[in-house]
C-alpha positions as CSV (number, residue, x, y, z in Angstrom):
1,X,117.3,105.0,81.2
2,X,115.5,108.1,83.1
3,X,113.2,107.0,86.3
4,X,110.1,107.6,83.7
5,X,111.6,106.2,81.1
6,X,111.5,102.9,82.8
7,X,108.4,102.7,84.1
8,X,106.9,103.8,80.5
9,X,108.8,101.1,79.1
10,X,107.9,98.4,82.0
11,X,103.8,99.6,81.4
12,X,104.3,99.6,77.6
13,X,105.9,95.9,77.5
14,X,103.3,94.4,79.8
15,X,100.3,96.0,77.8
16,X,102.0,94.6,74.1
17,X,102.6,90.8,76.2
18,X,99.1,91.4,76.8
19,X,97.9,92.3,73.6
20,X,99.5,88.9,71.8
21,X,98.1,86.5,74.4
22,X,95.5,88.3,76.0
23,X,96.1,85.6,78.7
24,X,95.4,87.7,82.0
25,X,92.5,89.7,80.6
26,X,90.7,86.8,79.5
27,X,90.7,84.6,82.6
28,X,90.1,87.7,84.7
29,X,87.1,88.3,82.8
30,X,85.6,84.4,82.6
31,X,86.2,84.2,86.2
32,X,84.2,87.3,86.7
33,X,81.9,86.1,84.8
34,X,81.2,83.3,86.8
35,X,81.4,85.1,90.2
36,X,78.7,87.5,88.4
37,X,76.1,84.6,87.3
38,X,76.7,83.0,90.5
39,X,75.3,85.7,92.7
40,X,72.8,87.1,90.2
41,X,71.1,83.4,90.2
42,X,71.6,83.1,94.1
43,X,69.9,85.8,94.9
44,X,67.3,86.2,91.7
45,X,64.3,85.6,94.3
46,X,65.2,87.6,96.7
47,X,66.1,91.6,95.6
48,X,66.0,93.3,99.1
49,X,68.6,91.0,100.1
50,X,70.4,91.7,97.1
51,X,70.7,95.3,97.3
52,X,72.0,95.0,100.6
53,X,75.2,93.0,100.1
54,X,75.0,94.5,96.2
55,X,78.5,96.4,97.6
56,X,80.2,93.6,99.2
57,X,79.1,91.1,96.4
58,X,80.9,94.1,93.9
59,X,84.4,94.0,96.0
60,X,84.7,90.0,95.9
61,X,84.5,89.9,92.4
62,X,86.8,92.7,91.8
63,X,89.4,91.4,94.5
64,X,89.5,87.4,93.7
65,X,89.5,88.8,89.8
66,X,92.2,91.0,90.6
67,X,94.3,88.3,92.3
68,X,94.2,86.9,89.3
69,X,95.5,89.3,87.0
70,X,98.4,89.5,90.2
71,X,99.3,86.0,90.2
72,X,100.5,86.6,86.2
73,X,102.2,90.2,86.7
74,X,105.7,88.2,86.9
75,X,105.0,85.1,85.2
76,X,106.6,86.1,81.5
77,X,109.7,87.5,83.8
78,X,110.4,83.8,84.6
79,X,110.8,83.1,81.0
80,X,114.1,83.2,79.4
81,X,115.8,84.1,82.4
82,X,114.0,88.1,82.4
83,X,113.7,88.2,86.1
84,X,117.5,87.8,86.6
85,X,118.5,89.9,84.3
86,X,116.0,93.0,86.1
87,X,117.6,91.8,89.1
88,X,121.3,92.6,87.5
89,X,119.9,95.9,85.7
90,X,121.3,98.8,86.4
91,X,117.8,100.3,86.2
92,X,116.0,102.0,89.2
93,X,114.1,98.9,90.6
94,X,111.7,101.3,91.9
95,X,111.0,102.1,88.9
96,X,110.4,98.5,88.2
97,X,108.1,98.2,90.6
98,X,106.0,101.7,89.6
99,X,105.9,99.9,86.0
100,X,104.6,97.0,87.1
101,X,101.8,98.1,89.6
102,X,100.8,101.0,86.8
103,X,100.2,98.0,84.4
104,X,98.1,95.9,87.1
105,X,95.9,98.6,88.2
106,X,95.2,99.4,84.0
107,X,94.2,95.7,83.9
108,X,91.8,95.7,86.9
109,X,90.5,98.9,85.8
110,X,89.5,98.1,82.6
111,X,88.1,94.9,83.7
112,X,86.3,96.2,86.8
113,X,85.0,98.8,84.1
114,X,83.7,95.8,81.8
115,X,82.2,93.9,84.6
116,X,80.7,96.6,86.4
117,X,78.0,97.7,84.3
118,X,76.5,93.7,84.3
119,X,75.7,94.1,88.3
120,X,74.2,97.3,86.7
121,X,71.6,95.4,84.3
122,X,71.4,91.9,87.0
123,X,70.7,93.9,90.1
124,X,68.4,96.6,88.8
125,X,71.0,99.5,90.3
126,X,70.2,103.2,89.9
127,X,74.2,104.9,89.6
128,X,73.2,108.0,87.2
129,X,73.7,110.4,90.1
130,X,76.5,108.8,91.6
131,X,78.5,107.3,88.9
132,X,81.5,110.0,89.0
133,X,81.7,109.3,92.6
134,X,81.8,104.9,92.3
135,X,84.4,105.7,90.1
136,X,86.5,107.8,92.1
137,X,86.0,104.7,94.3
138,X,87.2,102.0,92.0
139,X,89.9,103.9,91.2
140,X,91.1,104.2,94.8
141,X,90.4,101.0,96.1
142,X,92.0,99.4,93.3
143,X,95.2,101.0,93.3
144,X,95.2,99.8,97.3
145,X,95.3,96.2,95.9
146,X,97.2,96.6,93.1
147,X,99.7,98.1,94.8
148,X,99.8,95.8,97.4
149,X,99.6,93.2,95.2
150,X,102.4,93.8,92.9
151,X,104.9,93.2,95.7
152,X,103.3,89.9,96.9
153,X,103.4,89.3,93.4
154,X,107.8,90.1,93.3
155,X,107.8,87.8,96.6
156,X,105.9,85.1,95.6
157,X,106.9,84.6,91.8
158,X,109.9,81.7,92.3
159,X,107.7,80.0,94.9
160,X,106.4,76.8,93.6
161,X,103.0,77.0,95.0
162,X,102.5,80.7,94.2
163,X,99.2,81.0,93.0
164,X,98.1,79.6,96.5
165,X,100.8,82.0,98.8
166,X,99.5,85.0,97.1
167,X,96.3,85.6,98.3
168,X,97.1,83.8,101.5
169,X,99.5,86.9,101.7
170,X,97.7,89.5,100.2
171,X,94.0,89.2,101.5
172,X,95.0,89.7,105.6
173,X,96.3,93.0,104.4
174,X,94.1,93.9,102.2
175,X,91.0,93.7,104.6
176,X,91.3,98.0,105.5
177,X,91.2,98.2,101.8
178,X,88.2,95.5,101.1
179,X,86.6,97.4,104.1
180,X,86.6,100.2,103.2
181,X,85.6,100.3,99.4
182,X,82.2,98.0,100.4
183,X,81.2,100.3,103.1
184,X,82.0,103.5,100.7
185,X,80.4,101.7,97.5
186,X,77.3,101.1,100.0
187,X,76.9,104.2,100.6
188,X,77.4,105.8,97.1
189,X,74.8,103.4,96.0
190,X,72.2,103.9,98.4
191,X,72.3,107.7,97.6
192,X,73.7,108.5,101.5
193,X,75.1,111.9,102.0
194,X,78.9,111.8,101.0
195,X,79.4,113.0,104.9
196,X,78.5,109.4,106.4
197,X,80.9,107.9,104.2
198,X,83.5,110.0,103.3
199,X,86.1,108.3,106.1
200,X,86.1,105.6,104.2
201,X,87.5,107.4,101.3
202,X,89.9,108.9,103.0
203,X,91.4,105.5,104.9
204,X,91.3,104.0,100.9
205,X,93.4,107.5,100.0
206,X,95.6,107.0,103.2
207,X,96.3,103.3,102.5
208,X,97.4,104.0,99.0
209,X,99.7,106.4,100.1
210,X,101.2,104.7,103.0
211,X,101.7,100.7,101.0
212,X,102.6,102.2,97.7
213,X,105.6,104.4,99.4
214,X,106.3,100.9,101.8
215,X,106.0,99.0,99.0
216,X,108.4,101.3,96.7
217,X,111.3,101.0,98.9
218,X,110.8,96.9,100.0
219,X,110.1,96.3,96.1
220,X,114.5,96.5,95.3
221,X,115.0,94.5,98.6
222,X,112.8,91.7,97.5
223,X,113.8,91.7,93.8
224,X,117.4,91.4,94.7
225,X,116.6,88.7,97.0
């Protein structure tokens, strides 16, 4: 199989597993729910305080929901003995990887898409102006995780405590990327010109480059480990 090839095949069997047990996307989404309701009540008397940690309150739900959706990106491969028989493919495992993190980022996307338009209605937020430019955003902060992620997902699948060691792993390298998305969501949402923030954007475009090119090349290293 081609190097596309693969990773069309690796997205397309992830989003049919999906579709028959819609396992990931449905816990993803209660726990967001939860997270949502949680913060909405908290801070239901108290709207100045909510529109100023409206950004960081966002990012948690989107990263701890993520995580979730991560802790599952390798738990069919464990099944009937898949994940040994990537590791004796002859298939780029590159490729494998590329597959992988394409079909996690589509998951958090569409739920982060879902989700985000309830801290719209809760929190009262005014986004008409600057809805292209959240987007651009999610997008990038998203990919930083999910590409991140989806090796700490490889490494951590055949560990028995797993869904523990993943975000012990992920989150300390994930903080430029958590960083960086609350302080670029704040400003997008408090309508500050794009110059005070645009740093930000550029350290989330920076880190996806740099982790999904580090993570591309450990990815075959750790698979075959």
């Amino acid at each position: 199989m081609t190097f596309l090839r693969v990773i069309q095949w690796v997205v397309w069997k992830d989003l049919i597993s999906e579709m028959r047990s819609r396992e990931t996307l449905s816990s993803m989404l209660f726990f967001a729910l939860i997270v949502i309701l949680v913060f909405s009540f908290s801070f239901a008397m108290d709207q100045d305080a909510a529109q100023q940690l409206i950004a960081g309150i966002i990012w948690v739900s989107f990263a701890f929901t993520g995580i979730i959706g991560l802790g599952k990106s390798f738990s069919a491969e464990l099944q009937n003995d898949a994940l040994e028989y990537l590791q004796m493919s002859p298939t780029p495992k590159g490729a494998i990887y590329l597959g992988k993190m394409l079909g996690n980022l589509l998951f958090m996307l569409v739920v982060e898409v879902m989700l985000f338009p309830l801290f719209v209605l809760f929190f009262n937020l005014n986004i008409v102006e600057e809805i292209g430019l959240l987007l651009l955003i999610f997008f990038l902060a998203t990919l930083g995780l999910s590409a991140v992620g989806t090796l700490f997902s490889a490494l951590t699948v055949q560990i028995r405590a797993r869904e523990v060691m993943l975000p012990v792993l992920l989150l300390p390298l994930a903080i430029p990327v958590m960083i960086a998305a609350v302080e670029s969501t704040r400003g997008a949402l408090n309508a500050q010109p794009l110059a005070l923030y645009f740093h930000w954007i550029e350290l989330l475009t920076i880190f996806d480059v740099i982790f999904t090119v580090v993570s591309f090349w450990l990815f075959e290293l750790i698979l075959d480990s």
